[in-house]
N, C-alpha and C positions, 0 to 999 in steps of 0.2 A: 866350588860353588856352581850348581846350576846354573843354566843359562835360564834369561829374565825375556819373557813375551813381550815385544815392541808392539806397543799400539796406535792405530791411528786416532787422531784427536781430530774434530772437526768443529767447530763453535760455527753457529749460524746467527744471524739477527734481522729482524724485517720488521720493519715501522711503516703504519698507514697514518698520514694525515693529512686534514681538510673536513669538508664540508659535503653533505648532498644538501640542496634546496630542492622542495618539492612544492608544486603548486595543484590545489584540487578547485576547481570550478564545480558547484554543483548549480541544475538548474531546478526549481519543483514548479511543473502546471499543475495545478488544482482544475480540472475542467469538473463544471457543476453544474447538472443539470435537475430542476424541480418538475414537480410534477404533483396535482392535487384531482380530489374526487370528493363528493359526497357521498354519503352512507345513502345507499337505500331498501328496502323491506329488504328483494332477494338476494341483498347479500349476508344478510344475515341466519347462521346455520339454524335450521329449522330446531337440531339437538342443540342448541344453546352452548357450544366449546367454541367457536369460530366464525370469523368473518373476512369475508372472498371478496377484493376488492378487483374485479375484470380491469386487462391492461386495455378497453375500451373504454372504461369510465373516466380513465386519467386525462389530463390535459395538461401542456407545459403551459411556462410561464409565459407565454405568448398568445395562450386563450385555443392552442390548435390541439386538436385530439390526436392522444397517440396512436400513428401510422399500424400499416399488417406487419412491421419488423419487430414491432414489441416492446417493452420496458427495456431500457439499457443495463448492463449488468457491473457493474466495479470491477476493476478489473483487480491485478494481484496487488494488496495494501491499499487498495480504495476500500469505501465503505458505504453502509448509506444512513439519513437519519430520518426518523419518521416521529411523526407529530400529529397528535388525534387531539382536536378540538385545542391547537395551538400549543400542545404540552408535548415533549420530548417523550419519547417512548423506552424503555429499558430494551435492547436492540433483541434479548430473548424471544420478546412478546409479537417478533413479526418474519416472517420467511419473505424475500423479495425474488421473484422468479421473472422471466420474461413475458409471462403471459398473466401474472398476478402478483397479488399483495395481500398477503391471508396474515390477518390480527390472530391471536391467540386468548380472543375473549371473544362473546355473544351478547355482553354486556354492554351495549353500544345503541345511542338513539338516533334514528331515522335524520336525516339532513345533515349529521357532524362531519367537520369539514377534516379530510387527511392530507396533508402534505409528506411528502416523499424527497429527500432531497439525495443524491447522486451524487459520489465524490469520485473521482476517477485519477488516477495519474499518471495513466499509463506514460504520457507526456514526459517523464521525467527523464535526467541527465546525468551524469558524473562523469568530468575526465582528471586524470592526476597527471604531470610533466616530470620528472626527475632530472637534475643536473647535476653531476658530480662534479666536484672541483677537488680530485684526490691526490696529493702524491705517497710513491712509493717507493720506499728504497731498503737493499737487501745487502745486509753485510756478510761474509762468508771470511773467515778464519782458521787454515788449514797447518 
């Protein structure tokens, strides 16, 4: 009879258990800021496609005209909403720039009031904690 190849055996086992508890705090500032104008003649485009609303014509909600720094801009996931003659706008129908607020019609009469409202949040927060509570234990079988 040949001789028989002795092998080695090894059995291993390893068990995790427990818990992690994780806590998320988020925070969201909405900082908002309005701003409104009247329509008047020259903002209205002579070719009839648009209307140029100067960030000199605006004024916050305080009655104060806005400063030489400009219309403020949203930052990342801000947004703005605009409203001509108290009606919500479909957000296509307007570009909002620093220096303007250009509609995407020419169909607009003399005195309508635009309100421009500013969401911003930049402000915002999130922290997450993790605690583990694990044990672990390793069996080996030689």
């Amino acid at each position: 009879m040949p001789p028989s190849l002795i092998k080695l055996f090894v059995g291993a086992a390893s068990t995790v258990t427990g818990t992690v508890d994780t806590v998320t705090t988020t925070a969201v500032s909405d900082a908002v800021a309005r701003f409104n104008a009247s329509i008047t003649l020259g903002m209205i485009d002579a070719g009839n496609t648009t209307t140029t609303i100067p960030d000199t014509s605006f004024v916050d909600d305080a009655g104060n005209p806005v400063t030489a720094s400009g219309l403020p801009l949203p930052s990342s996931g801000g947004y703005i909403n605009v409203y001509v003659n108290g009606l919500l706008q479909e957000s296509s129908l307007s570009t909002w720039t620093a220096t303007s607020l250009v509609l995407a019609t020419a169909s607009i009469l003399v005195g309508t009031p635009v309100v421009v409202e500013v969401h911003n949040y930049s402000g915002t927060t999130s922290t997450s904690t993790s605690t583990p509570n694990l044990t672990v234990s390793t069996t080996i079988n030689t």
